[in-house]
C-alpha angles and dihedrals in degrees: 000000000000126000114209100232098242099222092192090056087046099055088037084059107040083049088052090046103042086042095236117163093233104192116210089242093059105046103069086058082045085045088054099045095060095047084055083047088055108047085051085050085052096047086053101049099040090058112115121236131187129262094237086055118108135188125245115229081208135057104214107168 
């Protein structure tokens, strides 16, 4: 069974833990740009590699 992520319970909950004073005026611009965050997230996991590609265990520009 999948559970939808609630984006709204999740911002409610980061602002709670980290102890930010969220006003009501300023969430839904937090609330949209997570959902920008996240279609970005999605294009870049939804991006086919190939088989023969393997992942650095170090960044070396």
């Amino acid at each position: 069974m999948s559970k939808k992520f609630d984006m709204g319970n999740y911002v409610d909950m980061m602002a709670l833990l980290l102890d930010l004073q969220l006003r009501d005026e300023d969430r839904d611009g937090v609330m949209a740009n997570f959902e920008t965050i996240k279609a970005i997230a999605q294009l870049v996991n939804e991006f086919p590699l190939p088989e023969h590609i393997e992942a650095s265990p170090v960044f070396e520009p």
